[in-house]
C-alpha positions as CSV (number, residue, x, y, z in Angstrom):
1,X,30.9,29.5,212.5
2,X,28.6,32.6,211.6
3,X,29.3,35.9,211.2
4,X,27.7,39.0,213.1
5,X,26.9,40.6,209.4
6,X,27.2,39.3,205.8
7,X,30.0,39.7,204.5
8,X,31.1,40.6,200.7
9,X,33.5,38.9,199.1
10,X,34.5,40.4,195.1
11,X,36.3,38.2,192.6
12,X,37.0,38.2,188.6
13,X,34.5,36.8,186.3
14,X,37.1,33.8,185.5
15,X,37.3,32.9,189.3
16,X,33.5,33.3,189.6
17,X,32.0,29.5,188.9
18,X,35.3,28.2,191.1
19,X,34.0,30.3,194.0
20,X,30.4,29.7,193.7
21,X,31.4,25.6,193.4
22,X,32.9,26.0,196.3
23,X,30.7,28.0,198.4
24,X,28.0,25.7,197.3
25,X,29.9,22.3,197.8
26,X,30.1,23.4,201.4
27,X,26.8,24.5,202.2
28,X,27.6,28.6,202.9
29,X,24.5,30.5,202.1
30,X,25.0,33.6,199.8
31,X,23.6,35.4,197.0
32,X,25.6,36.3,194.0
33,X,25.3,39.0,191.7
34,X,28.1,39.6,188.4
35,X,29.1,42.1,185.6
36,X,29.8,41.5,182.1
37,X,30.6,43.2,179.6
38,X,29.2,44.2,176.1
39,X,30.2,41.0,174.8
40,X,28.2,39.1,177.8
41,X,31.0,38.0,179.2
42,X,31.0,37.6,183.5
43,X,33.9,40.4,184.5
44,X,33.1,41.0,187.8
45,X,31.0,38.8,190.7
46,X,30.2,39.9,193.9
47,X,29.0,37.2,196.7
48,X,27.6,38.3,200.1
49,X,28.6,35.4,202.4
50,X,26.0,34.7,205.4
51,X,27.2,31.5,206.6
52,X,27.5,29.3,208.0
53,X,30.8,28.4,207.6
54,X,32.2,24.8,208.1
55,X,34.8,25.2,211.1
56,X,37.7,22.5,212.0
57,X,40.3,22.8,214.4
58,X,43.2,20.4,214.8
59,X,45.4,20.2,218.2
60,X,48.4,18.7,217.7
61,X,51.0,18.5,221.3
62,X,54.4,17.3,221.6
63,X,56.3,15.7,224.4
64,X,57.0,18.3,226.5
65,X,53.3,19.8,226.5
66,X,52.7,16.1,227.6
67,X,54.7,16.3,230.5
68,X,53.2,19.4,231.5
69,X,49.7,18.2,231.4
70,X,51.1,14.7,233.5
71,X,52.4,16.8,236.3
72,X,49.0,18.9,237.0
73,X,46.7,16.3,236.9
């Protein structure tokens, strides 16, 4: 799936490396810019997501949607 525009996603320093793992372990293209403070420490982090983003859809029926699909084929 892609998006029409980028889109910016804002997190705290201490979720920063999670997110950018994560972005990276799926293969969504972004840039990343981050804050700290006077100590150096990461505060703030910004991403702009560009995509593309790993899509899955699962269809699960039950009977009666069975039956329904029997009687118009």
């Amino acid at each position: 799936m892609r998006l029409p525009q980028p889109e910016k996603l804002e997190v705290t320093g201490a979720e920063a490396q999670r997110v950018q793992e994560r972005l990276k372990g799926l293969g969504v293209k972004h840039e990343f810019a981050g804050r700290k403070n006077e100590r150096g420490q990461l505060t703030h982090a910004s991403f702009l997501l560009s995509g593309p983003f790993p899509c899955q859809a699962v269809l699960r029926a039950d009977e009666a949607f069975e039956r329904f699909l029997k009687r118009r084929s």
